[in-house]
C-alpha positions, -999 to +999 in steps of 0.1 A: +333-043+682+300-056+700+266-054+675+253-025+698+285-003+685+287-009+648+251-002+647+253+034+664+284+041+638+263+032+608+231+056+618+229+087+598+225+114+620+231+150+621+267+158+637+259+188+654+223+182+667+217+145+663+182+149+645+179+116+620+163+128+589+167+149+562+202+150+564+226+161+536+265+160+536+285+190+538+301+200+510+334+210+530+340+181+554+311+151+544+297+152+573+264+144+579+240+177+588+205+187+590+192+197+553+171+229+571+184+259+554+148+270+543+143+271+582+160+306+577+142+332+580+162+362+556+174+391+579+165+372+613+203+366+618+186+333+636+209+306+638+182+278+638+196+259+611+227+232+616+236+231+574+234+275+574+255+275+607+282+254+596+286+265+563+284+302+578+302+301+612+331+276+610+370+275+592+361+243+576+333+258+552+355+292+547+386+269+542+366+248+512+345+277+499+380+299+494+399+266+475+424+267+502+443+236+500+452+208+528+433+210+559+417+239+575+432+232+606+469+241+598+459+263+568+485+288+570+459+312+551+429+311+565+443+329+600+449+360+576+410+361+566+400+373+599+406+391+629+422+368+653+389+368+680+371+359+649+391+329+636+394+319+670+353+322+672+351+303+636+371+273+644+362+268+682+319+276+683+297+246+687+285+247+646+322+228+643+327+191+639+360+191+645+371+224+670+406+242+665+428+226+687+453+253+690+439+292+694+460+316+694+456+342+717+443+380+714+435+409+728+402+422+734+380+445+712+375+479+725+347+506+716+368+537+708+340+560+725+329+542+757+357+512+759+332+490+766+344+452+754+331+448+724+328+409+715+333+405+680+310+371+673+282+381+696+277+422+694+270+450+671+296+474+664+308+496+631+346+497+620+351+533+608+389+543+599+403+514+615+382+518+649+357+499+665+325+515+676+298+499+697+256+501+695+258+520+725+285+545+717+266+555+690+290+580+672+272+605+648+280+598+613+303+631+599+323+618+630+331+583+615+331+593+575+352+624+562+322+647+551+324+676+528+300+699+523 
């Protein structure tokens, strides 16, 4: 290994932006991350921060923060945790060090009013009774919830 090389390897940087200082280690993996969780703002559902995103959006953090044992990458549990689109979503989005390197595959998400897609990481929906409802089919509440009156 030239000098050029083992100097690169040896600079603490963060592994998901690259940013060089205040840097922590995650508590799941060790890897070196932004320390910018006070970047948050509470109820933005911003993802501005690298330490917040990880430890949110990713297998590895749910894997560590649930005691699972072994690796989160052939964790037999964690697959149950979540919908499929989901777990496929937490171990394959850019807040990963390491991605999933086998997905399994499923089937889309539908809106049970309009059945429009309803992505599962990216949009707004309710789950009422088993069913999916999207912002859009906006379904009136006694519909969803058994009312009595």
């Amino acid at each position: 290994m030239n000098t050029k090389t083992k100097t690169k390897l040896n600079v603490k940087q963060c592994g998901l932006c690259g940013k060089k200082d205040k840097l922590i280690r995650t508590e799941c993996c060790k890897n070196w991350i932004c320390n910018d969780e006070d970047n948050y703002v509470l109820f933005s559902y911003a993802h501005n921060s690298c330490s917040r995103n990880h430890r949110r959006f990713t297998l590895c953090a749910h894997h560590n923060a649930e005691e699972h044992s072994g690796d989160w990458e052939t964790c037999k549990i964690c697959p149950g945790d979540f919908e499929t689109e989901m777990y496929v979503y937490y171990g394959t989005n850019e807040y990963n060090f390491k991605k999933l390197k086998k997905s399994p595959k499923y089937k889309p998400t539908f809106c049970s009013i309009c059945k429009k897609v309803i992505s599962l990481s990216e949009d707004g929906y309710l789950i009422s009774k088993g069913k999916y409802f999207c912002e859009k089919g906006e379904p009136v509440a006694c519909e969803l919830i058994e009312c009595r009156e």
